[in-house]
N, CA, C and O atoms as a MOPAC input file, in Angstrom:
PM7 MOZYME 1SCF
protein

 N     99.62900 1    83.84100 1   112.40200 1
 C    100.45500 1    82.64100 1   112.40100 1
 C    101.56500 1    82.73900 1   111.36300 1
 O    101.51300 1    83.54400 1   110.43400 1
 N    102.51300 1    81.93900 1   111.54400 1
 C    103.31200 1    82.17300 1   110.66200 1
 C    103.33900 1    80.84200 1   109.42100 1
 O    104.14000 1    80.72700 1   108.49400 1
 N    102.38200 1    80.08700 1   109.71600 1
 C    101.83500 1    79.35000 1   108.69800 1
 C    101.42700 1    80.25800 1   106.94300 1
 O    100.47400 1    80.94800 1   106.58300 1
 N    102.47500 1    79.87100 1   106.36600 1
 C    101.78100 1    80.27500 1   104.92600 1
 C    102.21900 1    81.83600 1   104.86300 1
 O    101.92000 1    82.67400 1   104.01300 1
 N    102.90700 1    81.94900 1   105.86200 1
 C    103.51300 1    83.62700 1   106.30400 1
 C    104.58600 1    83.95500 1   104.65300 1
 O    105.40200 1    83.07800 1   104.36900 1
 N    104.50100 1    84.93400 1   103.91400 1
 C    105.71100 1    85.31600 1   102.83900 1
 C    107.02300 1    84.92400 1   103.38400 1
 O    107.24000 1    85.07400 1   104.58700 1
 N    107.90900 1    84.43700 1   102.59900 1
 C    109.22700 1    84.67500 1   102.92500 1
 C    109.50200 1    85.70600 1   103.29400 1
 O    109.91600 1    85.92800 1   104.43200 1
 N    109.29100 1    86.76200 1   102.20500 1
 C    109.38400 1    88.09300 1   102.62100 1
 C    109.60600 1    88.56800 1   104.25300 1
 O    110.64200 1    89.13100 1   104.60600 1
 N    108.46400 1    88.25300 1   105.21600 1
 C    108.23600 1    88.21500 1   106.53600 1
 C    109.00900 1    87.94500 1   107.11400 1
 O    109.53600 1    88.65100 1   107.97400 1
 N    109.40900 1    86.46800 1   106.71000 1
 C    110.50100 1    85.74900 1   107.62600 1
 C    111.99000 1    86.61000 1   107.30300 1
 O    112.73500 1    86.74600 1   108.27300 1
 N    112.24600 1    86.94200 1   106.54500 1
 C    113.65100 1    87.46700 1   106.08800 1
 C    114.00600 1    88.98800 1   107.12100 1
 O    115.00200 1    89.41100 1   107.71000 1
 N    112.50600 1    89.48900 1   106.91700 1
 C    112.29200 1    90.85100 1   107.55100 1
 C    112.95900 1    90.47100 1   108.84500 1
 O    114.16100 1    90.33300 1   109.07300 1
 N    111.68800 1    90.30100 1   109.82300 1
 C    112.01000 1    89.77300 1   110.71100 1
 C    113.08000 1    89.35300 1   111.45200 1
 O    113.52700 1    89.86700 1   112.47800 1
 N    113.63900 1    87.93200 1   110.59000 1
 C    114.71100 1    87.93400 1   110.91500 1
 C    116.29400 1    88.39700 1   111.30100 1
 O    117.24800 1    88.05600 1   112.00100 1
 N    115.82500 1    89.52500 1   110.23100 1
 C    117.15000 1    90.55700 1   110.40900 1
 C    116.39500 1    91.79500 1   111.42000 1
 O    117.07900 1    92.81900 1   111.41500 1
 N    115.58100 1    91.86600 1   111.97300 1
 C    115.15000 1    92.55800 1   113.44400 1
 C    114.36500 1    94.44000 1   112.17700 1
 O    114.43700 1    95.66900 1   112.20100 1
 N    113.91600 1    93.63100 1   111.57800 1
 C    113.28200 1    94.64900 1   110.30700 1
 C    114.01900 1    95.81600 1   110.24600 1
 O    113.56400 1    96.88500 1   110.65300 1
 N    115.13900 1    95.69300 1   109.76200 1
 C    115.78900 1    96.60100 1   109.50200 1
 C    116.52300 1    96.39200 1   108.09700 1
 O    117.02900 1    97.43000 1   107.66900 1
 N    116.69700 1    95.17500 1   107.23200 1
 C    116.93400 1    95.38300 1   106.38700 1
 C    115.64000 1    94.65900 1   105.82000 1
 O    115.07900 1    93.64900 1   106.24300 1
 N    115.23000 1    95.73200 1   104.38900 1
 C    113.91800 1    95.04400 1   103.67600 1
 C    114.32000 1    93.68500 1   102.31500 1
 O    115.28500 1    93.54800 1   101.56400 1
 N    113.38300 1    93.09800 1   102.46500 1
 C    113.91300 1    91.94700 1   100.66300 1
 C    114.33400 1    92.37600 1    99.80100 1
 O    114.62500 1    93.56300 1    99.65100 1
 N    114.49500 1    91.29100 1    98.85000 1
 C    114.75900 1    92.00600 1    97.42200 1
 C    113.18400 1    92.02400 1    97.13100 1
 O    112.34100 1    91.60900 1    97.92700 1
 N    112.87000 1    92.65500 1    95.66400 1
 C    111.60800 1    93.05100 1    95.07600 1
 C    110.96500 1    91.56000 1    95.35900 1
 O    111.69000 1    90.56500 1    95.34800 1
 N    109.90400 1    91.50100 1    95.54900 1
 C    109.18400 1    90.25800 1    95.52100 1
 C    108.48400 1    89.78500 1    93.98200 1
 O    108.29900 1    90.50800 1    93.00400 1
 N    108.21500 1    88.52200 1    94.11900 1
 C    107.88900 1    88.02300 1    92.78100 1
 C    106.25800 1    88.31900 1    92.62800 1
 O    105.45500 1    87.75300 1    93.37000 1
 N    105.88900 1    89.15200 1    91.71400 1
 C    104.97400 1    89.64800 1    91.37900 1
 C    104.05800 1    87.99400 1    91.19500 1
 O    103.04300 1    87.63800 1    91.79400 1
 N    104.77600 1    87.31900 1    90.26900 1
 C    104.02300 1    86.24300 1    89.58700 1
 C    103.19300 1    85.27000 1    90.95700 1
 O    102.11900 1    84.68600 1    90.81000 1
 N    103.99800 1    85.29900 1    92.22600 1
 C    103.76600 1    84.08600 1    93.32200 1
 C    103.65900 1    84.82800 1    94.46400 1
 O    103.18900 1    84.17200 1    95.39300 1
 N    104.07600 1    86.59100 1    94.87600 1
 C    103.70800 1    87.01900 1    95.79300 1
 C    101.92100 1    87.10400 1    96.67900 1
 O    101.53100 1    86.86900 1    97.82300 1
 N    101.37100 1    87.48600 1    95.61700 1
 C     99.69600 1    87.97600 1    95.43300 1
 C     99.60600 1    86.74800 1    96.19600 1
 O     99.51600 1    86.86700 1    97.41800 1
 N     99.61800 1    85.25600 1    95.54200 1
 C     98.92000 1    84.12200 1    95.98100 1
 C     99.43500 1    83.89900 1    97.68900 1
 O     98.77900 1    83.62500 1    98.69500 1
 N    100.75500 1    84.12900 1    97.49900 1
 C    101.42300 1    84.29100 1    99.25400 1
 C    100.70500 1    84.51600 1   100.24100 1
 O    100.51200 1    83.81100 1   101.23200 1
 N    100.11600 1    85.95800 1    99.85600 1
 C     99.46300 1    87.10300 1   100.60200 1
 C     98.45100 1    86.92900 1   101.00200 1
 O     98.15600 1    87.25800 1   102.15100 1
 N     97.46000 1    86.25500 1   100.03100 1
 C     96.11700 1    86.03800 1   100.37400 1
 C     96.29900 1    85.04800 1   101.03900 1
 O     95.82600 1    85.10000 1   102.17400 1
 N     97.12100 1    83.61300 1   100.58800 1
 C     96.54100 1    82.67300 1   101.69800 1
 C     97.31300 1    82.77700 1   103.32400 1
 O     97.01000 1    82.05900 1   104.27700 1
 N     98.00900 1    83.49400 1   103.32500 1
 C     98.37200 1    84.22600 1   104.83300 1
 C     97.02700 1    84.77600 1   105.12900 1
 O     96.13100 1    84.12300 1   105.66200 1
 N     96.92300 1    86.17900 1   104.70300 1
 C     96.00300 1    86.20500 1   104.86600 1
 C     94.87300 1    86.09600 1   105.72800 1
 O     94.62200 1    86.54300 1   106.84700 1
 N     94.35900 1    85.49800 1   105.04400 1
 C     93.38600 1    84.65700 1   104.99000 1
 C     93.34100 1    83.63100 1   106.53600 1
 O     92.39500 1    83.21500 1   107.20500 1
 N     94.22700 1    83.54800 1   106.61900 1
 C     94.78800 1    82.69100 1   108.47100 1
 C     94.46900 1    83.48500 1   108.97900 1
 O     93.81700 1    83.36300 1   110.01600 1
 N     94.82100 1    84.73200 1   108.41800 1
 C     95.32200 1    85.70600 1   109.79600 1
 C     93.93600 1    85.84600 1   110.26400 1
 O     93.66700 1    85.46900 1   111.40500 1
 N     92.75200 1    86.50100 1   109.27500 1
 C     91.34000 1    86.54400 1   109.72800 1
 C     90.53200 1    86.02600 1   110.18000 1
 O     90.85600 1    84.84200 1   110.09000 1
 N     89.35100 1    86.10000 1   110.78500 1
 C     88.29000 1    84.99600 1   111.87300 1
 C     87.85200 1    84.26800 1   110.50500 1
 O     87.72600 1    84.92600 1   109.47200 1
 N     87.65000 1    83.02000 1   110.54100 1
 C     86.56400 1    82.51000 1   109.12300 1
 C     86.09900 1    82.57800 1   108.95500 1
 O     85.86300 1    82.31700 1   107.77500 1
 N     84.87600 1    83.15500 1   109.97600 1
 C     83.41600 1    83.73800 1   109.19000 1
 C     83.81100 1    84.19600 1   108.17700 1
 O     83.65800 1    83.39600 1   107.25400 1
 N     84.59600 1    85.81600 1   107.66100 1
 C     84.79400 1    86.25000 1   106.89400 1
 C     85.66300 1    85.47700 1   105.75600 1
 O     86.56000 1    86.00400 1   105.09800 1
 N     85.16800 1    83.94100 1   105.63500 1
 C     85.82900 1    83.18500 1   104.21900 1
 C     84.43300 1    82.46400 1   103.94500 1
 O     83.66100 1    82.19200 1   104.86500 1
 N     84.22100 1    82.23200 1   102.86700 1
 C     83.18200 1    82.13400 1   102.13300 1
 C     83.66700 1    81.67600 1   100.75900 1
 O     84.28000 1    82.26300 1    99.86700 1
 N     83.14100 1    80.30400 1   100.89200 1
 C     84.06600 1    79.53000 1    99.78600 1
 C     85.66100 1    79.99000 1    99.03900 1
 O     86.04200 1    80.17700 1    97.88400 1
 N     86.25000 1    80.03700 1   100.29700 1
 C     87.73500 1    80.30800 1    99.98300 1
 C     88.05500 1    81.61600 1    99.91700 1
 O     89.22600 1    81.99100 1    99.97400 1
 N     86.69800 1    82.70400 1    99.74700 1
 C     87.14600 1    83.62600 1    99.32700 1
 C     87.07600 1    84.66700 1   100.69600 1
 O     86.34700 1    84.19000 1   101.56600 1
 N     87.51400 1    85.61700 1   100.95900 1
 C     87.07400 1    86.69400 1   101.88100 1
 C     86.12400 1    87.56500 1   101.89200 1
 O     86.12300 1    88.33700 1   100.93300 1
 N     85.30100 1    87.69400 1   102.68000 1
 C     84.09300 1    88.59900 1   102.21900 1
 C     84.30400 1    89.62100 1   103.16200 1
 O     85.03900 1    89.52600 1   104.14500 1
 N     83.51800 1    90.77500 1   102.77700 1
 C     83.32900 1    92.02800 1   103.41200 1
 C     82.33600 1    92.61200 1   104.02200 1
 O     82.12900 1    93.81400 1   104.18600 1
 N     81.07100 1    90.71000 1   104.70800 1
 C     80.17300 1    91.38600 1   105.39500 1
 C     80.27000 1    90.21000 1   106.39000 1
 O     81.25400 1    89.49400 1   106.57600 1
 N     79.04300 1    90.14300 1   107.00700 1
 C     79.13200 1    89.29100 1   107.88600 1
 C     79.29000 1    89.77500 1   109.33700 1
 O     79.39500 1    90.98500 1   109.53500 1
 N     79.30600 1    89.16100 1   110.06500 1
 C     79.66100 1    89.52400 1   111.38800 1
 C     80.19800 1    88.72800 1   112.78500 1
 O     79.68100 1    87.61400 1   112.87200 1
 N     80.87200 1    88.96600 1   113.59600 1
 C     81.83000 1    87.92800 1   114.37700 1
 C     83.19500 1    88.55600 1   115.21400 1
 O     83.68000 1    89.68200 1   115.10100 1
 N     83.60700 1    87.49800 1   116.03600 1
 C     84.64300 1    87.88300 1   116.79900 1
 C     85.56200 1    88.54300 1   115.88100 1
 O     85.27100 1    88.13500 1   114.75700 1
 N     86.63600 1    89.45500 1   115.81200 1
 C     88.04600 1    89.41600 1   115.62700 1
 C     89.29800 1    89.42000 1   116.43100 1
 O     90.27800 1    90.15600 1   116.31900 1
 N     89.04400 1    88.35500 1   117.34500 1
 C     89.87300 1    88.04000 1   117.97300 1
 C     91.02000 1    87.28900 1   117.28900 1
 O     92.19000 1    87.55400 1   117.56300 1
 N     90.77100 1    86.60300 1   116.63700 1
 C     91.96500 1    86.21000 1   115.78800 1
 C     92.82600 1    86.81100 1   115.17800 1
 O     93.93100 1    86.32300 1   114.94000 1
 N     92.38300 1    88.20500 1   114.75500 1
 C     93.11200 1    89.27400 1   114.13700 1
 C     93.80500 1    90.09900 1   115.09200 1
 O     94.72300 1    90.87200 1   114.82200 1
 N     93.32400 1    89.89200 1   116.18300 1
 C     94.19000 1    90.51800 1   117.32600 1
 C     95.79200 1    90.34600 1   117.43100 1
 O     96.05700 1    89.45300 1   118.23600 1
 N     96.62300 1    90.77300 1   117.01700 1
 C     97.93000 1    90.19700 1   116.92800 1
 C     98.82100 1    91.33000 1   117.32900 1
 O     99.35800 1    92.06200 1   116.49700 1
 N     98.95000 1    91.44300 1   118.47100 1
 C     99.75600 1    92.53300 1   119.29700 1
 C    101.17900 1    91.89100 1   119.22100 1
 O    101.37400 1    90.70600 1   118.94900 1
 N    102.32500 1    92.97500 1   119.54100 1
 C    103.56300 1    92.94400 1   119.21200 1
 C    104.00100 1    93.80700 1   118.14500 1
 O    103.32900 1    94.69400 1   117.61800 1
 N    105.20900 1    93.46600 1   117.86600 1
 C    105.91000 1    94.57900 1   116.92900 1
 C    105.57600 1    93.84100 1   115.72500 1
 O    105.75700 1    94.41400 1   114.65100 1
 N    105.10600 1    92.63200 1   115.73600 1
 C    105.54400 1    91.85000 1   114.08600 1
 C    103.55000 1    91.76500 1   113.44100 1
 O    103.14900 1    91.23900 1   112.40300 1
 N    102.93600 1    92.29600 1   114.23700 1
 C    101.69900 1    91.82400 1   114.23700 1
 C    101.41300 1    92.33400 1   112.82200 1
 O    101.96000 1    91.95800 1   111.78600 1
 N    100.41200 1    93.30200 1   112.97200 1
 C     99.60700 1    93.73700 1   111.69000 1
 C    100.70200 1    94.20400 1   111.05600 1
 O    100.93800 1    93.65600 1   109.97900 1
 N    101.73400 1    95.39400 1   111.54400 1
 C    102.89000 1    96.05200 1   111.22300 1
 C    102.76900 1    94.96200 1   110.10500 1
 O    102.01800 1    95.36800 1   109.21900 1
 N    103.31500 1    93.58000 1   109.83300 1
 C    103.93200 1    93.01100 1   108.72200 1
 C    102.98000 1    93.05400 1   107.55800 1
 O    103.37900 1    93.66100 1   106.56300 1
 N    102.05500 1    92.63000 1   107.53000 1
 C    100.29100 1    92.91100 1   106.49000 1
 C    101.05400 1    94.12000 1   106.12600 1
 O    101.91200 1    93.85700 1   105.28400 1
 N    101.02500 1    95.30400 1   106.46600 1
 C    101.18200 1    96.81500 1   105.70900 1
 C    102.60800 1    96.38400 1   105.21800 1
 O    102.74300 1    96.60000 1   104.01400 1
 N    103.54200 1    95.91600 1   105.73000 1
 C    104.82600 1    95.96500 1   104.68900 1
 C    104.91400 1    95.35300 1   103.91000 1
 O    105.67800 1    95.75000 1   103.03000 1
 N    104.15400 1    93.88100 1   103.67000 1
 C    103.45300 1    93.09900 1   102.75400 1
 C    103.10100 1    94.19300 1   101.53400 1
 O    103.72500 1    94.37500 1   100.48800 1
 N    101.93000 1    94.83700 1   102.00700 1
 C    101.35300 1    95.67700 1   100.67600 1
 C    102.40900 1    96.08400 1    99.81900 1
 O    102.88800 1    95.78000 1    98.72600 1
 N    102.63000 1    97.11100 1   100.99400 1
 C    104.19800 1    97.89300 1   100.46100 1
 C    105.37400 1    97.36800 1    99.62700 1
 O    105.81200 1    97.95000 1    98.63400 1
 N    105.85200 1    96.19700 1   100.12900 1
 C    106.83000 1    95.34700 1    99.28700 1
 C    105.85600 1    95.32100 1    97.51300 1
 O    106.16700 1    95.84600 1    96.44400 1
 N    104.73700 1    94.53400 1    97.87100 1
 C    103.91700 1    93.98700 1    96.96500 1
 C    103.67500 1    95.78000 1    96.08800 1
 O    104.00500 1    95.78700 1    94.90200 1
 N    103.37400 1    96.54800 1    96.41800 1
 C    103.09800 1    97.56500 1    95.68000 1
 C    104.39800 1    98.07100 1    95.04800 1
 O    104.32000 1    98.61100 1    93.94500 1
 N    105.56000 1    97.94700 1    95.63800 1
 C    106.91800 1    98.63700 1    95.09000 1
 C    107.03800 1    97.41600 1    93.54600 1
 O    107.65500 1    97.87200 1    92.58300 1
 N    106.68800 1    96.54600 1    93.46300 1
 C    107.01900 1    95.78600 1    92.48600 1
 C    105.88700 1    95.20100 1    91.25300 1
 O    106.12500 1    94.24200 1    90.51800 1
 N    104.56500 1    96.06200 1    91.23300 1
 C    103.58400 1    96.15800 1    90.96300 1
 C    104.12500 1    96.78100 1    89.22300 1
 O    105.18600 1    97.38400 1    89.05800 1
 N    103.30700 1    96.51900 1    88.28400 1
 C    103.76700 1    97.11900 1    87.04700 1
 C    103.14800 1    97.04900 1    85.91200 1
 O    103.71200 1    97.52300 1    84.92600 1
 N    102.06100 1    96.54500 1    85.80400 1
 C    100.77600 1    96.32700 1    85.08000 1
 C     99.77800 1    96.43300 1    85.72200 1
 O     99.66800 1    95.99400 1    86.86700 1
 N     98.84800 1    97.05500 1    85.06800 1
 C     97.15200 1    97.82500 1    85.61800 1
 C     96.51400 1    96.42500 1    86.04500 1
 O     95.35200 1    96.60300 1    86.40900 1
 N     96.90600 1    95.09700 1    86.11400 1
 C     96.17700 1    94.31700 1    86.54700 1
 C     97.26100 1    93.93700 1    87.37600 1
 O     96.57300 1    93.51300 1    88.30500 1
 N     98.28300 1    93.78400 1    87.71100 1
 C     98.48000 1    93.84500 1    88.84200 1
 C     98.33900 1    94.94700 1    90.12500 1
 O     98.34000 1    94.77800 1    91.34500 1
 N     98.24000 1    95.93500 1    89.42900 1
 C     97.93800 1    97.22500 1    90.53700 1
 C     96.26200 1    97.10400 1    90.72700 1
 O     95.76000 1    97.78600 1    91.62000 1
 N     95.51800 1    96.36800 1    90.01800 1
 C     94.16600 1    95.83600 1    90.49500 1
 C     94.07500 1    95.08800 1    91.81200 1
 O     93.28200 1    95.27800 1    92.73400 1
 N     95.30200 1    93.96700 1    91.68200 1
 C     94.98300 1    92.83200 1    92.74800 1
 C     95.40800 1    93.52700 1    94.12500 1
 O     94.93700 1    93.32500 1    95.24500 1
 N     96.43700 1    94.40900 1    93.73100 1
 C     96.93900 1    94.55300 1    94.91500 1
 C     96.15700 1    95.93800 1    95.46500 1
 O     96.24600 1    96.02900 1    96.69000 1
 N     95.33900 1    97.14000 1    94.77300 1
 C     94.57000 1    97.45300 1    95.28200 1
 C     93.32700 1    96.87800 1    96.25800 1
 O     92.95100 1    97.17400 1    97.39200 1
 N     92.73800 1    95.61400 1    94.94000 1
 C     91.90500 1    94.77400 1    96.02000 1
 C     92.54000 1    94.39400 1    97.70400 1
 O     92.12500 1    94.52100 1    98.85600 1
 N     93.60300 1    93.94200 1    97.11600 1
 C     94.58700 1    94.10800 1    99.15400 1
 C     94.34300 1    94.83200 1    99.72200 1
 O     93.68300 1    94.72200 1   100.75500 1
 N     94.72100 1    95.69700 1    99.32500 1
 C     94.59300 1    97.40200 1   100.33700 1
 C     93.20000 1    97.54100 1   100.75200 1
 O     92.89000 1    97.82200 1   101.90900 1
 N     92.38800 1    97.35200 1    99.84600 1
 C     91.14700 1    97.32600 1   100.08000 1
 C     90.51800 1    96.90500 1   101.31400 1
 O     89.92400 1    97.61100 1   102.12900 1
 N     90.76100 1    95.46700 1   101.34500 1
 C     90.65500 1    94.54900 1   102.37900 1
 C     90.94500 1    95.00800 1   103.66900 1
 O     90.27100 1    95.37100 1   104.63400 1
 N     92.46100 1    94.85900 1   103.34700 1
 C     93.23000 1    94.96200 1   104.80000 1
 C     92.47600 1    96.48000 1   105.46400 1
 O     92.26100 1    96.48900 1   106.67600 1
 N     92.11400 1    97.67100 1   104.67000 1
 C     91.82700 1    98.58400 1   104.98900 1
 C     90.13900 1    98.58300 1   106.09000 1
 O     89.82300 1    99.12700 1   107.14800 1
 N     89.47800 1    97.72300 1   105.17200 1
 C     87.70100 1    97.41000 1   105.41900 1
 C     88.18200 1    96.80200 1   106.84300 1
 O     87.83200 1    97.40000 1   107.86000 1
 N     89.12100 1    95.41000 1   106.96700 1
 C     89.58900 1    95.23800 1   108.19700 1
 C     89.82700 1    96.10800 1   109.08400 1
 O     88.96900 1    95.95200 1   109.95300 1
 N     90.45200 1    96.87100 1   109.33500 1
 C     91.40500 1    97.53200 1   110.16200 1
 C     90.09800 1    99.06200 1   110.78800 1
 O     90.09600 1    99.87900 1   111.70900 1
 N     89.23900 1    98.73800 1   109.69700 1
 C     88.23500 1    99.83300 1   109.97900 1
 C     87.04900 1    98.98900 1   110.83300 1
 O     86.03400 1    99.66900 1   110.98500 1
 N     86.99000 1    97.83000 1   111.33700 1
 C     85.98000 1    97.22900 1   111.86800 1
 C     86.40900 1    97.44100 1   113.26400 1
 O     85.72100 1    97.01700 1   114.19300 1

């Protein structure tokens, strides 16, 4: 959905993803991300707000065919990793990768 979607996304997008953002804001991106996110996935896998990595259930919701689908999640990271610059931010956004990865492997 594009509920709670990054600006980032919309900007992409909009210009037919060919030109990328400027650096994203480290300080307000992370929170962006997750609660997108977080839409994007079935809810079983939320558990008091948070996302978990067991469980079991449809992912039909994650099904998001087209050019803008998952494609945007990985340029997400990517943006989010190009502007990364402290070991605790390269934490959170590993935890991302993490995720999106455990996803994409189910």
């Amino acid at each position: 959905p594009t509920t709670k979607r990054p600006g980032e996304v919309h900007y992409w997008v909009s210009r037919g993803r060919k030109t990328e953002p400027e650096p994203v804001d480290i300080a307000t991106f992370p929170m962006e991300f997750w609660a997108w996110w977080g839409l994007l996935n079935p809810q079983w896998r939320v558990k008091e707000g948070v996302l978990v990595q067991s469980g079991s259930g449809s992912w039909t919701e994650l099904e998001k065919p087209g050019i803008n689908g998952l494609l945007s999640v990985l340029y997400c990271l990517k943006w989010w990793e190009a502007s990364v610059e402290t070991d605790v931010e390269r934490l959170e956004w590993e935890r991302a990768v993490r995720d999106v990865l455990w996803t994409l492997e189910q």
